[in-house]
C-alpha positions in Angstrom: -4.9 -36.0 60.5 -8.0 -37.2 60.0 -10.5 -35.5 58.0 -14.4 -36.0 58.4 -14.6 -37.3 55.1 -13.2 -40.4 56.4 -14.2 -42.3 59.5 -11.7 -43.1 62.6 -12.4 -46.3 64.1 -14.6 -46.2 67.0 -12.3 -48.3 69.5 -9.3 -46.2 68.2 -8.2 -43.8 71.3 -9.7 -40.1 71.0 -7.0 -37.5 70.3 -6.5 -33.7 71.2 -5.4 -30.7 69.5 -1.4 -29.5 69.4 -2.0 -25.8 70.8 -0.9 -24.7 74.1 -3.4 -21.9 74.0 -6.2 -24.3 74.4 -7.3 -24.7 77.7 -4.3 -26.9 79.4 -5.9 -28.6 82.5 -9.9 -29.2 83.4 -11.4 -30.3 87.0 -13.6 -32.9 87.3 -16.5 -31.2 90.0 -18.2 -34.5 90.6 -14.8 -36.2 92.0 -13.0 -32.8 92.8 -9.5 -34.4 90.2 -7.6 -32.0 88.2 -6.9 -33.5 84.8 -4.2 -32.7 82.0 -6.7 -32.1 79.1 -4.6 -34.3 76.1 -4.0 -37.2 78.7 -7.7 -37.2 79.4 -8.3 -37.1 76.2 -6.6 -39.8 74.8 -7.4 -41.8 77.8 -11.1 -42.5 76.4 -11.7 -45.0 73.5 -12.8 -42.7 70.2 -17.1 -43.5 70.5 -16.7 -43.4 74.3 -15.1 -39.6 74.1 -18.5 -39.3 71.5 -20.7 -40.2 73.7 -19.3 -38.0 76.8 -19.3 -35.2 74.8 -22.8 -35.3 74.3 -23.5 -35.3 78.3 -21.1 -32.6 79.2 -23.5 -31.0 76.9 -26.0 -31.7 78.1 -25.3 -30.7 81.4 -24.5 -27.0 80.3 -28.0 -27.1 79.0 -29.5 -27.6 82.5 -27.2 -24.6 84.3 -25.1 -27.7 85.9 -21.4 -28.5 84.6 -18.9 -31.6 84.7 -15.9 -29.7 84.1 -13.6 -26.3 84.9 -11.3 -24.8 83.3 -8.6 -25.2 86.2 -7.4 -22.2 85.6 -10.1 -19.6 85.7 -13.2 -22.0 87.0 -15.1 -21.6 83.8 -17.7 -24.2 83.0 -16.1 -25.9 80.0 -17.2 -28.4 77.3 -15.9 -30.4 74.3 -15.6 -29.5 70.8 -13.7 -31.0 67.9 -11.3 -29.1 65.4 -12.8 -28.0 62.7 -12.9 -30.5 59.7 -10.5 -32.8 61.9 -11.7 -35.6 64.6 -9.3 -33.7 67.2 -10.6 -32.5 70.6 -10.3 -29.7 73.1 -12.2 -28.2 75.7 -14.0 -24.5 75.2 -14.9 -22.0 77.7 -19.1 -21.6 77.4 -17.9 -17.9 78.3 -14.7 -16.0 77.4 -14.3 -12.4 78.6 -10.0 -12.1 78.6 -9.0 -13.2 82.0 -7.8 -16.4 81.4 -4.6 -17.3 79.7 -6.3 -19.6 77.4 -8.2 -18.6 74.6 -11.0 -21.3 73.1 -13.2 -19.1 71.1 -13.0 -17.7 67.3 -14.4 -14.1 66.6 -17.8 -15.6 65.8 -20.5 -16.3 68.4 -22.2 -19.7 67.6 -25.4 -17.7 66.9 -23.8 -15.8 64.5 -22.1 -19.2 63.2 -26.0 -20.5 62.7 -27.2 -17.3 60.9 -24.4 -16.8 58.6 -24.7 -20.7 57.5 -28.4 -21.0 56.9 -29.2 -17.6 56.2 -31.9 -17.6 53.6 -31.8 -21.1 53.3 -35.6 -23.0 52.8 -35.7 -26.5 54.2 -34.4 -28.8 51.1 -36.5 -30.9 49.3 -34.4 -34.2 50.3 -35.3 -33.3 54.0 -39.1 -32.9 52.5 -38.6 -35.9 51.2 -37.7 -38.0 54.0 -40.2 -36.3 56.2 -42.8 -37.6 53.7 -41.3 -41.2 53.8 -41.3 -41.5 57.6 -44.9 -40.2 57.7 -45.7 -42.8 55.3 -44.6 -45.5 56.8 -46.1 -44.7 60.0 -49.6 -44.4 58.3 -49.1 -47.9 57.1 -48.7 -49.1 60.7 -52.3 -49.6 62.5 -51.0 -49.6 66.0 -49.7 -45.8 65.2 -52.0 -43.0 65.2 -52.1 -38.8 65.6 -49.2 -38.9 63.2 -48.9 -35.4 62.0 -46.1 -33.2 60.1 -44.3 -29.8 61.6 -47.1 -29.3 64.5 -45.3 -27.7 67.4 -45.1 -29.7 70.7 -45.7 -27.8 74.0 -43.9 -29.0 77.1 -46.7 -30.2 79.5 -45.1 -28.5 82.5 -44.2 -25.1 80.6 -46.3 -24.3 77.7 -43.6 -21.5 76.6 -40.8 -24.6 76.6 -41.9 -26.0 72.4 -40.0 -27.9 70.1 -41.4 -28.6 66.2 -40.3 -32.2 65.0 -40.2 -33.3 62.0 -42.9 -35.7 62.1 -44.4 -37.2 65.6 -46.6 -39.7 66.3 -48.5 -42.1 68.9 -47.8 -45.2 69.8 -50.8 -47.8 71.2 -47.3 -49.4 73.1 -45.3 -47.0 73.7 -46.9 -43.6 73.5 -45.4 -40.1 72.1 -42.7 -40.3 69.6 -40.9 -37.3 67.9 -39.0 -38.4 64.6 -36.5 -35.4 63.5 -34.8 -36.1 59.6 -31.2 -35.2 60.0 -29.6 -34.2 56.4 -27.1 -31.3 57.2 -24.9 -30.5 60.3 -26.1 -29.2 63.2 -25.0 -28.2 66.9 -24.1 -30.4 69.1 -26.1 -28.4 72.3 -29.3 -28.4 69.5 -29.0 -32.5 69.5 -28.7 -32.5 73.2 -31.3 -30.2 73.7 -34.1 -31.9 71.9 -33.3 -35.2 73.6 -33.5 -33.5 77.1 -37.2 -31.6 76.0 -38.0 -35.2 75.0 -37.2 -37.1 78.2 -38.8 -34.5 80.7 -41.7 -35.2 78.4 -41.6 -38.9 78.9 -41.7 -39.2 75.1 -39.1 -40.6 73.0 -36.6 -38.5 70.3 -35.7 -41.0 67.1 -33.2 -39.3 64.4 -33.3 -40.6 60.7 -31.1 -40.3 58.1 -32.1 -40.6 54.3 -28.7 -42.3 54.0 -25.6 -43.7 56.1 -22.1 -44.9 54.9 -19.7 -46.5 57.9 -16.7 -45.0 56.3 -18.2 -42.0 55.6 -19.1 -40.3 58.9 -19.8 -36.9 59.9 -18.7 -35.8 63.4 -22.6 -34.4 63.9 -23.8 -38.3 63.0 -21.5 -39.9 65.8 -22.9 -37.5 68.1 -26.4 -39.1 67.4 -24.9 -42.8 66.2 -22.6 -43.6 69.1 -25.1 -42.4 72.7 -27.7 -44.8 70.8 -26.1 -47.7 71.3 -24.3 -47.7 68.0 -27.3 -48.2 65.8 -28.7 -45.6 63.2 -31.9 -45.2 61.5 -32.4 -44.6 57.6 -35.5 -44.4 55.7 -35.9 -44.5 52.4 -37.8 -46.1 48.9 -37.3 -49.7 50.3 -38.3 -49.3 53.7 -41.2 -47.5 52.6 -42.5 -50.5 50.4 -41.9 -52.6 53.4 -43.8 -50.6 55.5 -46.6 -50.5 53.3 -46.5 -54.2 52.7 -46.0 -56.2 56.4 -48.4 -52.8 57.5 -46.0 -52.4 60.0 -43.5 -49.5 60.6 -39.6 -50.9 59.1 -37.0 -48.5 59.1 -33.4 -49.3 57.6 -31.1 -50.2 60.9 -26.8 -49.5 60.6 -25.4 -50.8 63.4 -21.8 -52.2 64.7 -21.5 -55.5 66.0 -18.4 -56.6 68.3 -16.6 -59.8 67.2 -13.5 -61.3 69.0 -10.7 -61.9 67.9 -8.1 -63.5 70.5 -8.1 -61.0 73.2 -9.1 -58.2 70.8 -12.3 -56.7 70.0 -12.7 -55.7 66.4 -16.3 -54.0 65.0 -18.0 -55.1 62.0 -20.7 -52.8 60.3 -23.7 -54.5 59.5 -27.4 -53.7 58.1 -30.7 -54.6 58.4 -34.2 -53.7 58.0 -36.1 -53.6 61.1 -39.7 -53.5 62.2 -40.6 -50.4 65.1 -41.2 -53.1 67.2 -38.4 -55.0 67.5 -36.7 -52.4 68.6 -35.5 -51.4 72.6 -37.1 -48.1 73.2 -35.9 -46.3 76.1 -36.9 -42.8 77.3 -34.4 -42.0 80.1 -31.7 -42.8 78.0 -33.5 -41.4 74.9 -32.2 -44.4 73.1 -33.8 -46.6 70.7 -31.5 -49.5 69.1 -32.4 -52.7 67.4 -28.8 -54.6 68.5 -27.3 -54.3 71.8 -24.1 -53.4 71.3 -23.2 -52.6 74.7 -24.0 -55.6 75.7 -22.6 -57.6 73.6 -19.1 -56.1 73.8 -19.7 -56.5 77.5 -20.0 -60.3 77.2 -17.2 -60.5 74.9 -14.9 -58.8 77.0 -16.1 -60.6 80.3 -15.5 -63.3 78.3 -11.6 -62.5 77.2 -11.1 -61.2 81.2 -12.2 -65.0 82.1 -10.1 -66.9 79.4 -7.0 -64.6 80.4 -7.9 -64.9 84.0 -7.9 -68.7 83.4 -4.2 -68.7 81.6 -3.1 -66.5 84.3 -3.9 -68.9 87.1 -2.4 -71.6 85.1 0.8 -69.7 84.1 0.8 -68.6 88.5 0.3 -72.6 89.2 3.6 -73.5 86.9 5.5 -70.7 88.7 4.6 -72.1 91.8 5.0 -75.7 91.1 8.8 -74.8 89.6 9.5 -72.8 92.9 8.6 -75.8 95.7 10.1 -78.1 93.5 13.7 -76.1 92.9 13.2 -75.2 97.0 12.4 -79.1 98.0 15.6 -80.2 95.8 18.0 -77.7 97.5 20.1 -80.0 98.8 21.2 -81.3 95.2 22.0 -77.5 94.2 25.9 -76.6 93.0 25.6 -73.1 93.0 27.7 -71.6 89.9 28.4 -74.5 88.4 25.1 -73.8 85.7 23.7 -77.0 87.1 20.0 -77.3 85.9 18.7 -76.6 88.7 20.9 -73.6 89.1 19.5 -72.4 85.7 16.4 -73.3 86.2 16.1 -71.0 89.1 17.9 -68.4 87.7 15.0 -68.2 85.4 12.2 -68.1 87.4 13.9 -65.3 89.7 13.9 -63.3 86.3 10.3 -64.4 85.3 9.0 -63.3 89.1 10.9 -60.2 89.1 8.7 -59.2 86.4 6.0 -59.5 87.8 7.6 -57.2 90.7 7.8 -60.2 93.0 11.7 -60.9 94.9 12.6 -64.4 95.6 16.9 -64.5 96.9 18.7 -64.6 93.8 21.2 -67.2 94.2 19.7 -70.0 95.8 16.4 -70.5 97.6 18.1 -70.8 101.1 20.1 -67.2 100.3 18.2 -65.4 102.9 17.9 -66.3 106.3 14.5 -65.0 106.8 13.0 -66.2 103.6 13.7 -69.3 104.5 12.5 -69.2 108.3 9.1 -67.7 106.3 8.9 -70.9 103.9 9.3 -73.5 106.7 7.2 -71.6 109.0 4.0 -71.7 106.8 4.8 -75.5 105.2 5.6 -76.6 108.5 1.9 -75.4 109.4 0.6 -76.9 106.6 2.2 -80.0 107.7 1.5 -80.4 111.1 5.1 -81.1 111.6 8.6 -79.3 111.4 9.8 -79.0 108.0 13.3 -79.2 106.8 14.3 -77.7 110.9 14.8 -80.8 113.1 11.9 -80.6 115.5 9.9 -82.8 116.3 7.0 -80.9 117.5 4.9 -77.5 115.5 5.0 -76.2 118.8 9.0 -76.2 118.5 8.7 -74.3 114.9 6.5 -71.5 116.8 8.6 -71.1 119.3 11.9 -71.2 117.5 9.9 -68.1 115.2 9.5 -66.3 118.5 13.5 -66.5 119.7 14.5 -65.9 115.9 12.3 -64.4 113.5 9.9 -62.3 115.0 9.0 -60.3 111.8 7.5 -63.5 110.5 5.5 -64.8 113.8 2.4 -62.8 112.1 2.7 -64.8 108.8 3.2 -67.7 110.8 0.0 -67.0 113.0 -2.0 -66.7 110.0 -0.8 -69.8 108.9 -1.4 -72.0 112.1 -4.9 -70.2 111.6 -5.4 -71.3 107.9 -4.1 -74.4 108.4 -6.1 -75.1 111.5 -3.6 -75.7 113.1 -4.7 -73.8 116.5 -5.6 -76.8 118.6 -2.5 -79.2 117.9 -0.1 -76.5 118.6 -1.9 -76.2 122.0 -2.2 -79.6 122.8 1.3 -79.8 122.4 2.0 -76.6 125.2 1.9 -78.8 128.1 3.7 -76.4 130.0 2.3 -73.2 128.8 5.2 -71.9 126.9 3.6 -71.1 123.9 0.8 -69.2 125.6 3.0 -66.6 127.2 4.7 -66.0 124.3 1.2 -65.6 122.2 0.0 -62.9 124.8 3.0 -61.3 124.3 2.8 -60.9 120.6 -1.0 -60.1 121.0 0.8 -56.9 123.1 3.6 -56.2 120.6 1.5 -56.0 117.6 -1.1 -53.6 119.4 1.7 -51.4 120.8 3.3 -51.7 117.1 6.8 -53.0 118.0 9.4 -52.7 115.1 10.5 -55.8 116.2 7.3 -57.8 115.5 6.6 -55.5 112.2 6.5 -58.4 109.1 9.2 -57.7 106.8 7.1 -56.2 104.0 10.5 -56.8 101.7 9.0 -60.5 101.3 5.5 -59.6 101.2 4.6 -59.9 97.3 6.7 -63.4 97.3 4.8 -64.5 100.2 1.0 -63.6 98.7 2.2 -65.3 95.2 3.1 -68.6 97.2 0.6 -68.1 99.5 -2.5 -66.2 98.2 -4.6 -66.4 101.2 -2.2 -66.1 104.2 -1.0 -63.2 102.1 -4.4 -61.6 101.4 -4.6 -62.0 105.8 -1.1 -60.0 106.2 -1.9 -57.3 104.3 -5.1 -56.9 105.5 -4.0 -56.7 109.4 -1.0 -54.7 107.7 -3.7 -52.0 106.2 -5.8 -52.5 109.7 -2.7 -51.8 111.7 -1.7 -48.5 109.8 -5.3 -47.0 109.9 -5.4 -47.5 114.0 -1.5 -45.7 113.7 -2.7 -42.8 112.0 -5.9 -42.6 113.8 -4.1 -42.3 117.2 -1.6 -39.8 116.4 -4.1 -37.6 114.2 
C-alpha cells in the first residue's frame, strides 16, 4: 500500500482496511440506510472521503453523529491506518459488547502525551509565527495583530482557543492564523474551525513548506475541505509583503484540466495577496482558486458533449430502425441479405442498451407491429401500412385487436393532435363508445387493457415523449392500485 511519504491521487477512489474485526456495516442516521463499510468506502473519490472525514468529526464534536456502528448503535467516525492512506470506522467509545474491536490499548489522550511529552514549541514553528506576523504588520488595512494571546468565546468566556498569531481585518474582521509543522488530531483541526465559525471569525492554516507528492494525511485534512488550496509562508513571501505593503502568502493549489471525458489535476503555485482571496466563515474556507467550481464546469461540460453524442448516436439508431421497418417488404429473411444483416445488428446494438425489438424481422411480432402503425398512423393522419382509409379505422381496429396498445395509441392521437380529425370522422358515434369504455377499463384496471410493458423501453427509444406519457399513467395507475387495497 501506500505509505504517507507518498501522495495518492486525489480523484483516485478511497480504500479501506482488510480486517473483519473492524467495524463491518455503519448506518447513515440522516437517511436511516445501512451501509457495508468497504463499499462505502471505496464508493467516494480519495479528497471527497478527506473532506467527509473531517465533518463526521466534526459532528462528534457538537454531541450529534452521522454514523452507527450497525451493530451495537455506537456513534462512529473515520480514521486511517496508521502510516497507510487506508480507512475504517472507530467506535468514539469501546466497552466489549460489540463484536468489533476499533481501538488500540492507548487512549488518544494518552497517544498526545506520550508524543509531545516534554517537547517545547520548535523554533521552525517560532519561525513561521514570526513571518506571518510580519507580513501582517506590513499590511495597513490589518491591525491588533498580536502573538499567543488567548481568544475568549464571546458567548462562553470559559470556551478559549490560543492561535498562533490573530489579527483584524478593516474588510473582513477577526482572523486566527495557526502555523501547522507537525501532525496533529484530526478532532483538534475540527475543533478550532468550529470555535472559529460560532465566533464569526475566520481560522487560516499555514505551512512553512508544501510538496504535492509529498503529503501528510494531517495536511489533506486541512488542504482538501479548503477548496484544495494551501497556504505557505516563508522568506519570499515576507519580502513581498513588505514591499506591495500588502499581506502575500505562498498559495498551492490543484487545478482541474480535461482531458476527453476525463478530469486530470495539475498542481500549481502562486503567490497571492490576502485580498484576492474568497474568505468564507461558514465554511471556514479561504482559497485563492475555485477548484470546485471549476471541476464543476468541466464536468457539466463533458455531461453536455456526451449528452450531445448520445442524442446523435440515439438519432442513427432510430433513423436505421424506420428505414430497415419501411423497407420490409424487400426483406429475405435468412438469406444474409443486407438488410437482414443490417438489422441483425441493430437488434444486438439495442439489446445493449436493454431495449427488445423482434429478432428476426421487424414485422416478427404481431403486437409490435400493431404498436408501430398505431403511433405512425397518428402521426400521419392516415392508416399506415393497414388498408384503411380513415384514422378512425386504425383506432378502432386497436380496440377489436390490440387492446394492450389503445393507451399508447391514445397518447399518440393526443401528441399528434390528432383528437379532432379522429372525431370528425365518428359520424356515427362508434369511436365514442368505445373511448368511454376504455376510460372505464383503465380506471377499473382491466388486464385486458394493461399496455404490454414487454415493449415499453422500445417504444420510449422510438418514441421519447409518448413513452415518457405511458409510463407516467403506468406509475399513476400503480400508486391509485396500492392506495386502494392498502
Amino acid at each position: 500500500m501506500t505509505s504517507e511519504k507518498n501522495s495518492i491521487d486525489p480523484l483516485a477512489q478511497a480504500s479501506s482496511v482488510d480486517d473483519p474485526k473492524m467495524i463491518v456495516e455503519v448506518r447513515d442516521l440522516q437517511t436511516g440506510e445501512i451501509y457495508k463499510v468497504k463499499e462505502f468506502i471505496s464508493d467516494h473519490r480519495y479528497d471527497e472521503f478527506i473532506t467527509l472525514r473531517g465533518r463526521v468529526r466534526e459532528y462528534l464534536n457538537t454531541e450529534k453523529c452521522l454514523y452507527v456502528c450497525a451493530v451495537c448503535g455506537t456513534p462512529a467516525y473515520i480514521v486511517s491506518k496508521h502510516n497507510e492512506r487506508r480507512f475504517f470506522f472507530r467506535h468514539i467509545k469501546e466497552d466489549g459488547s460489540c463484536s468489533a474491536r476499533t481501538r488500540g490499548m492507548l487512549s488518544q489522550d494518552e497517544i498526545r502525551a506520550r508524543k509531545y511529552f516534554g517537547q517545547r514549541e520548535s523554533e521552525a514553528h517560532k519561525r513561521i509565527k514570526s513571518l506571518v506576523e510580519e507580513s501582517l504588520l506590513a499590511d495597513p488595512r490589518f491591525h491588533k495583530i498580536e502573538q499567543e494571546k488567548v481568544w475568549r468565546a464571546a458567548r462562553n468566556p470559559k470556551s478559549r482557543r490560543q492561535p498562533d498569531v490573530q489579527a483584524e481585518s478593516l474588510s473582513f474582521g477577526r482572523i486566527a492564523f495557526e502555523v501547522q509543522l507537525s501532525t496533529t488530531f484530526l478532532n483538534v483541526v475540527v475543533g478550532r474551525r468550529a470555535f472559529y465559525r460560532e465566533e464569526g471569525a475566520l481560522l487560516i492554516w499555514v505551512l512553512g513548506r508544501f510538496k504535492p507528492e509529498y503529503r501528510r494525511l494531517m495536511t489533506e485534512d486541512i488542504l482538501f475541505p479548503n477548496n484544495s488550496n494551501i497556504f505557505v509562508v516563508d522568506d519570499e513571501t515576507v519580502q513581498v509583503s513588505a514591499e506591495r505593503r500588502a499581506f502575500h502568502m505562498r498559495c498551492f493549489f490543484r487545478r482541474p484540466l480535461r482531458t476527453g471525458a476525463k478530469i486530470v489535476d495539475q498542481w500549481e503555485e502562486q503567490i497571492v495577496a490576502f485580498s484576492e482571496l474568497t474568505l468564507d466563515v461558514e465554511t471556514q474556507t479561504a482559497f485563492f482558486f475555485d477548484y470546485a467550481g471549476e471541476e464543476r464546469r468541466l464536468r457539466d461540460a463533458i455531461a453536455a458533449d456526451e449528452k450531445m453524442r448520445q442524442s446523435k448516436e440515439d438519432d442513427e439508431l432510430r433513423c436505421e430502425f424506420f428505414t430497415l421497418w419501411e423497407a420490409f417488404d424487400f426483406f429475405r429473411e435468412g438469406d444474409d441479405s443486407d438488410h437482414d444483416i443490417r438489422w441483425q445488428a441493430l437488434v444486438s446494438t439495442l439489446e445493449m442498451r436493454g431495449i427488445e425489438i423482434p429478432c428476426r424481422h421487424p414485422d416478427a411480432n404481431s403486437g409490435f407491429r400493431a404498436m408501430l402503425i398505431g403511433i405512425l398512423s397518428a402521426e400521419a393522419g392516415t392508416p399506415i401500412k393497414w388498408k384503411f382509409k380513415k384514422l378512425i379505422e386504425v383506432a378502432i381496429r386497436m380496440f377489436d385487436g390490440h387492446k394492450e396498445h389503445l393507451l399508447t395509441f391514445g397518447f399518440a392521437v393526443q401528441h399528434f393532435k390528432r383528437d379532432g380529425l379522429i372525431n370528425e370522422q365518428d359520424t356515427k358515434g362508434t369511436w365514442a363508445g368505445r373511448r368511454s369504455k376504455i376510460r372505464e377499463a383503465l380506471r377499473n384496471h382491466d388486464p385486458a387493457f394493461a399496455p404490454d410493458t414487454r415493449w415499453l423501453p422500445a417504444l420510449s427509444f422510438l418514441f421519447p415523449d409518448i413513452g415518457r406519457s405511458v409510463q407516467a399513467f403506468l406509475e399513476r395507475a400503480e400508486q391509485v392500485f396500492l392506495n386502494e387495497i392498502s
